[in-house]
N, C-alpha and C positions, 0 to 999 in steps of 0.2 A: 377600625383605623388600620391602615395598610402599615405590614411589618416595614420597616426601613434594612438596606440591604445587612447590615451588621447583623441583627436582629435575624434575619433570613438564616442567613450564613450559621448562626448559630444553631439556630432551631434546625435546620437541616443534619450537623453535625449532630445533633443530641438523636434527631429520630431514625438517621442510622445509624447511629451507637446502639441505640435502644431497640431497633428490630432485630439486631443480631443475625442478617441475614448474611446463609452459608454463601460461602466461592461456587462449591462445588454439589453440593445435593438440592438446595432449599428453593433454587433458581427453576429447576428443572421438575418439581416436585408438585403434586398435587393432591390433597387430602379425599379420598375414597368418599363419592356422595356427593363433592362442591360441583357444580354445576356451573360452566363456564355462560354469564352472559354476553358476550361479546359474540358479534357477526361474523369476525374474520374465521377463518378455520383453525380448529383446536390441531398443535402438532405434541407430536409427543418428544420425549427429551433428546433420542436420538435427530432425529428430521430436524428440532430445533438449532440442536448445535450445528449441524450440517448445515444450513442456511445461512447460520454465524461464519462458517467457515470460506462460503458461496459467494458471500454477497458481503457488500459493506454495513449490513443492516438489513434485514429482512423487511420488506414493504410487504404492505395485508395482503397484494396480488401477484407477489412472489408466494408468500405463503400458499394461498390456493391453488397455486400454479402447480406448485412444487407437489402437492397431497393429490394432485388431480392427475399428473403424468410419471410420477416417483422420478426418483434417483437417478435410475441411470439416461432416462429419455430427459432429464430436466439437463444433468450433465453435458446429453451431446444437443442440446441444442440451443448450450453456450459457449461449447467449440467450436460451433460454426455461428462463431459471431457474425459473419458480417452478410447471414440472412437475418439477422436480426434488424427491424425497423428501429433505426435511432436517431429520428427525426428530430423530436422534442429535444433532446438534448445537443442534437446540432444546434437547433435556432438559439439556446444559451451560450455557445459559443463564438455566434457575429461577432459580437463587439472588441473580439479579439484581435486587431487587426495583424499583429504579427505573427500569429501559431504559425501560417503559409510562406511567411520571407525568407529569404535566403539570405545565406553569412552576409552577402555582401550589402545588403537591402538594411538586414539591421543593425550592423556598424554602422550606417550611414543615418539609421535614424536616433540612436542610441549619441551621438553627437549633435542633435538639434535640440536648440531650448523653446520652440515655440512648439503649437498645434497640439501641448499637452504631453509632448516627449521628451523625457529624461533619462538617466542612465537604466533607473529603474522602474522603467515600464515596459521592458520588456521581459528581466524575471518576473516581476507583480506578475501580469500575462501571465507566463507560462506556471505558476504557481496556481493564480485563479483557478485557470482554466482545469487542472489536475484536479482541483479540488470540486469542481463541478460534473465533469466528468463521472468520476467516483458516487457523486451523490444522484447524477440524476440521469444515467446512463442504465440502459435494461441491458446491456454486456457487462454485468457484473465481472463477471470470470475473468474477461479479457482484462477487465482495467485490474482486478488483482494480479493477473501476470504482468501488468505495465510497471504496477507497482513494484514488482518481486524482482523484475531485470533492471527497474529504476534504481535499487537497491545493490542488485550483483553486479550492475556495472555502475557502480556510483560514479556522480561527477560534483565538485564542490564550485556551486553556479558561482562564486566569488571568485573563484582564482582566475585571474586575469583576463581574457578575453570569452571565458566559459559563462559569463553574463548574456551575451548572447550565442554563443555558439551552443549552450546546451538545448535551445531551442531547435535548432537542426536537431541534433542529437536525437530528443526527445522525441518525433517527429519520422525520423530516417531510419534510426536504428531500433530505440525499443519499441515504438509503436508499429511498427513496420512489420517487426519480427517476433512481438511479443509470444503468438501460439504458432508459430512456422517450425522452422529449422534453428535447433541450437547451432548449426556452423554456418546457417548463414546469419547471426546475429551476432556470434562472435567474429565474424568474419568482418561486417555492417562497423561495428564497434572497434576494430581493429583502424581500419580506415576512418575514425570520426574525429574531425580536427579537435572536438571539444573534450575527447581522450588526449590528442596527442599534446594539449596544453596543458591539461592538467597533470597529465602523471610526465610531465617533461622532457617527453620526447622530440620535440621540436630540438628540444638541446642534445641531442643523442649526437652524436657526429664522432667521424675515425679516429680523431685526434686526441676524444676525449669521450669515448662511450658513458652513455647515462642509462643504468639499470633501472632504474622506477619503473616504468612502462612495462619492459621482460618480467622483470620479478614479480607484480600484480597480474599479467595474464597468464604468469603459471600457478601462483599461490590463490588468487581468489578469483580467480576469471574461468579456469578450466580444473586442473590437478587441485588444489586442495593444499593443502601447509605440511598434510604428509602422501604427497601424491609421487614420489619417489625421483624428484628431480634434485638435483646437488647446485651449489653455487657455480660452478664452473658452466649450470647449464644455462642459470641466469646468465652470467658474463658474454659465454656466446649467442644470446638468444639477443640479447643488447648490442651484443655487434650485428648480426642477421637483420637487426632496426634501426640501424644507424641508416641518414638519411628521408627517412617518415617525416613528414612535414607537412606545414600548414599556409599556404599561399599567404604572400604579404604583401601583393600588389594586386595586380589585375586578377579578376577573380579572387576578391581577398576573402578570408575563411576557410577557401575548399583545401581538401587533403590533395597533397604534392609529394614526389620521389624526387628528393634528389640526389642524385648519381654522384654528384662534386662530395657531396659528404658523407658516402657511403664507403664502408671498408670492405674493399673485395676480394680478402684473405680468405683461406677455407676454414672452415668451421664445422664442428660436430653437436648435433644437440639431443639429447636423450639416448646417446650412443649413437644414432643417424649420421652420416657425411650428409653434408648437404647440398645437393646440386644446383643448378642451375647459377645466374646472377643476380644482382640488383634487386630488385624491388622483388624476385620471385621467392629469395633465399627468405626470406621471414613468412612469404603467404606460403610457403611448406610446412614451417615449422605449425602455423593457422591448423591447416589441413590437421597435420599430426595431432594435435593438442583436441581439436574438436571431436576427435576417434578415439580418443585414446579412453582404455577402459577407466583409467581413475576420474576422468572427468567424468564419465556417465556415472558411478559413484557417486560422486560430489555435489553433482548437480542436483540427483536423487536424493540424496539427504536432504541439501535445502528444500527441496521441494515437500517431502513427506515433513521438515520442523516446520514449515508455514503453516500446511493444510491438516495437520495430525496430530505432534506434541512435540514440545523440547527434545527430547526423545523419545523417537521412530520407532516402531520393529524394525527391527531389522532384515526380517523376511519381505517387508515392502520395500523397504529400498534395495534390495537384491533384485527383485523383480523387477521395481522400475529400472535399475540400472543395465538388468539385461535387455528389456525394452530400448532403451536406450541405445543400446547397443546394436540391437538388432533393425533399429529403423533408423541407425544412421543419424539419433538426439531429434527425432520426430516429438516437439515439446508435449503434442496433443496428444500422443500413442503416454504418454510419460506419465501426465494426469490424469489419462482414464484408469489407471492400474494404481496410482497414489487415491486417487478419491474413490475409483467404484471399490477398491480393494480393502481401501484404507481406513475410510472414514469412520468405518467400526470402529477403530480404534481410537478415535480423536478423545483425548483428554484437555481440558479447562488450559487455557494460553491466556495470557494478562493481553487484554488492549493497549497495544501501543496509541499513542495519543489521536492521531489522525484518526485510526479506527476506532474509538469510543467517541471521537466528535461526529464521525459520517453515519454511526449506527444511532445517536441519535437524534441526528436530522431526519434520514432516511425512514426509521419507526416514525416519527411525528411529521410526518409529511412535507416537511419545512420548506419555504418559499425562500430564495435567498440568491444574492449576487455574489457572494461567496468574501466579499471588499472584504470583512472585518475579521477575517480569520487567522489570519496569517499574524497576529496579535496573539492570540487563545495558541496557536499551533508553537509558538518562540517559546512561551512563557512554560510551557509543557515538554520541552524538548525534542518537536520533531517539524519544524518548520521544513516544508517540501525543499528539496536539494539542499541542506544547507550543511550534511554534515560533512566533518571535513576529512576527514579519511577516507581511503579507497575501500572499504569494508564495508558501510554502507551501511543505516541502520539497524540496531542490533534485531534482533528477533525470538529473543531467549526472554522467556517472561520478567526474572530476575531482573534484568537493564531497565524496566521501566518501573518498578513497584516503590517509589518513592512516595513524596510529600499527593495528599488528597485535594489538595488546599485549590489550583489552578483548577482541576475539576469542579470542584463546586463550585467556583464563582462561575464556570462554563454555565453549570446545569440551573445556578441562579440565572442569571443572566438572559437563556435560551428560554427558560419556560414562562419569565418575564415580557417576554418581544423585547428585550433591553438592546439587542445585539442590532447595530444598523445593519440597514439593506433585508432584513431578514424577520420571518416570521414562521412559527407554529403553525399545523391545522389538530391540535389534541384536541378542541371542542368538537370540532368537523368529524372527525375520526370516533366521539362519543355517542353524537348527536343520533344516531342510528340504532343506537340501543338502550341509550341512558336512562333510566328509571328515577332520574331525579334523585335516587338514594345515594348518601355520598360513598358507605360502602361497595356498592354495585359500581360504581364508577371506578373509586382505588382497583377492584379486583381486574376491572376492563383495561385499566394505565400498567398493571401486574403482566398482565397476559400478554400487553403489549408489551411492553420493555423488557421482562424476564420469560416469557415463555409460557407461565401459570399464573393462578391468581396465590396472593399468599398464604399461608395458614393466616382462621381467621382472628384468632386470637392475637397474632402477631400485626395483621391489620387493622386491629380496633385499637389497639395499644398506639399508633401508630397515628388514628382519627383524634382520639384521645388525649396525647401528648401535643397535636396542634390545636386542636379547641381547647385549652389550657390555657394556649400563649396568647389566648384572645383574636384567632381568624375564625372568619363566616366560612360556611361550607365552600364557595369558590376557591377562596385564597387554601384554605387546608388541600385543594386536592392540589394547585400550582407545587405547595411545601414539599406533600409528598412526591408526585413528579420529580420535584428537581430532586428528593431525597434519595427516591430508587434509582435516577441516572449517576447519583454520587454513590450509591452504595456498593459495597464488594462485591456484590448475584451481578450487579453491570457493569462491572469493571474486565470480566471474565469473558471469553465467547467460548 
């Protein structure tokens, strides 16, 4: 008789209590002599995590890919994304119809109540669409830096007209520039109406200078919180912005200068005079900020806490930052030095939410219109654009290690087909090796989701504990499934 979900929920909670399975060895780990039955290719703990780190979830032909050309050829030949064929996951994208509009196109439809358009179908969209993307995109790489500058330049898609503007945004500036040039994505994002309403530069003006905007693109956008700029450098970098605006008529949306509201007193910023006038006196201060060595620092840090650990050596990020330096924030020169140098060092990082949902869709082949996620993503804390601060998802393992509870009803749910729009292929994925033994089966679901198969002692205990609770060999292996996507070894990449 089929567990009922309470019932599930528990039984899962009990059989990863009871496997005791490590963060940080037990995932990676394989007993001398077990022999892996699984098709896909065996990787070992290093290449595992590395893949973790790559990709949103390793797929079995990432995996082969990746053992069949190594490291550093897999690396560069997801820098140059855009030889990469990413057909299949265009055609996921049609039904998007506004990813390609412009400000003015979707204020205009973001005001109609017919033909299925409301305020929010245009975030929905551009949420979906992030979310598919990530899952079913072979530019792994690239969509982790969409995500990574989605983050360093966050926008909170509620505040006022950044419902749709972030959709340019998204579009213009970070996917634009994701693996390009850091100055010209600071640059891109400097000019993006859906910055300049959110961090309130539209209200910047001589009469009444509005720091928000200055003070974010020196503390978290380039320099750093100890990048060595003073308040006085915020003040004048706010006057240097006074003016930045966002069109409210004709061509409404797009970035505008206006000179009426601009203060054209002199100004010093970082100890510089700064020359020229009008709209040029802040794209200097641009220039300056996107050179300057604390932001190749800063950026380098972020870059080596995403791909490597909470904390970095800090011999890679000296390196990346003089890279950085030396190609003029070349983001692609940045991460061949953070990953091909780095990755050695990568230590265990807790999955923020979106990335333990996408790693395991991606492992289990999952079929899906992405509708019902944005539900599981709230309930978890990381709903795409939603935070509200300019800071931008945190990325310190700490911030997310809270309540397991959202997770398992995930992992119930998903290995159920409970989740609309959406489906599994674990049988598919079995079907090729399966032995009809249910152990051989857990060890091939092990290999998949953690890397190895388990110890088998801690496997049997594990078959054991759900042939107790009265499941047939079917339903024990969905239990365990959704036990190991709820357990600590896959909470971790």
């Amino acid at each position: 008789m089929p567990l009922s979900r309470r019932d599930f929920l528990k039984l899962t909670a009990l059989v990863t209590a009871s496997a005791a399975i490590s963060s940080c060895a037990l995932a990676y780990r394989r007993l001398a002599g077990d022999l892996s039955i699984v098709p896909w290719t065996a990787l070992g703990a290093n290449d595992f995590r590395a893949l973790n780190r790559l990709t949103f979830g390793p797929r079995v032909g990432e995996r082969a890919r990746f053992i069949e050309i190594g490291l550093q050829a897999w690396v560069e030949e997801q820098l140059d994304f855009g030889s990469i064929n990413d057909f299949d996951c265009d055609l996921q994208l049609l039904p998007f119809n506004t990813l390609q509009m412009d400000a003015n196109e979707l204020e205009g439809i973001s005001n109609q109540l017919f033909d299925g358009y409301d305020r929010e179908t245009i975030p929905n969209e551009l949420r979906q669409a992030a979310l598919m993307r990530q899952l079913y995109s072979k530019r792994q790489l690239y969509e982790i830096m969409v995500e990574f500058w989605s983050d360093h330049f966050n926008i909170f898609i509620d505040k006022g007209n950044g419902f749709y503007l972030k959709t340019v945004d998204d579009r213009e500036v970070i996917r634009k520039h994701a693996l390009g040039s850091f100055r010209d994505l600071l640059w891109a994002s400097a000019h993006s109406p859906a910055m300049m309403i959110y961090l309130d530069n539209q209200a910047n003006e001589k009469s009444h200078p509005n720091e928000n905007y200055a003070r974010e693109l020196m503390e978290l956008h380039t320099l750093g919180v100890d990048g060595g700029y003073t308040q006085q450098d915020v003040m004048e970098l706010a006057r240097c912005l006074t003016g930045w605006n966002v069109r409210d008529h004709f061509w409404l949306g797009d970035f505008v200068f206006k000179d009426e509201m601009h203060d054209p007193g002199p100004k010093k910023v970082l100890g510089v005079p700064i020359s020229g006038a009008g709209i040029q006196e802040a794209e200097q201060v641009i220039e300056m900020l996107a050179a300057h060595p604390a932001a190749a620092h800063f950026i380098s840090a972020k870059l080596a806490r995403r791909f490597i650990a909470d904390e970095p050596p800090r011999e890679i990020i000296e390196k990346a930052a003089q890279i950085f330096l030396n190609t003029r924030g070349d983001i692609s020169s940045v991460l061949r030095v953070i990953l091909l140098d780095g990755l050695k060092f990568a230590q265990p990082k807790y999955k923020r939410p979106a990335n333990f949902i996408l790693s395991s869709l991606r492992i289990l082949n999952v079929e899906t219109d992405a509708a019902a996620f944005n539900e599981y993503l709230l309930r978890m804390g990381q709903l795409y654009f939603n935070w509200t601060t300019p800071d931008g998802y945190p990325d310190h393992s700490a911030a997310w290690q809270g309540s397991l509870m959202p997770r398992w009803q995930f992992a119930f749910d998903l290995i159920r087909n409970d989740i609309k729009g959406t489906k599994h292929n674990l049988n598919a994925l079995l079907e090729v090796s399966s032995t009809g033994i249910l152990q051989d089966d857990v060890d091939a679901v092990a290999s998949l989701l953690l890397g190895a198969p388990l110890e088998a002692l801690r496997r049997d205990r594990l078959i054991d504990a759900v042939h107790a609770a009265g499941a047939a060999d079917e339903e024990a292996l969905q239990i365990i499934t959704a036990s190991l996507i709820a357990s600590p070894a896959f909470q971790w990449r």
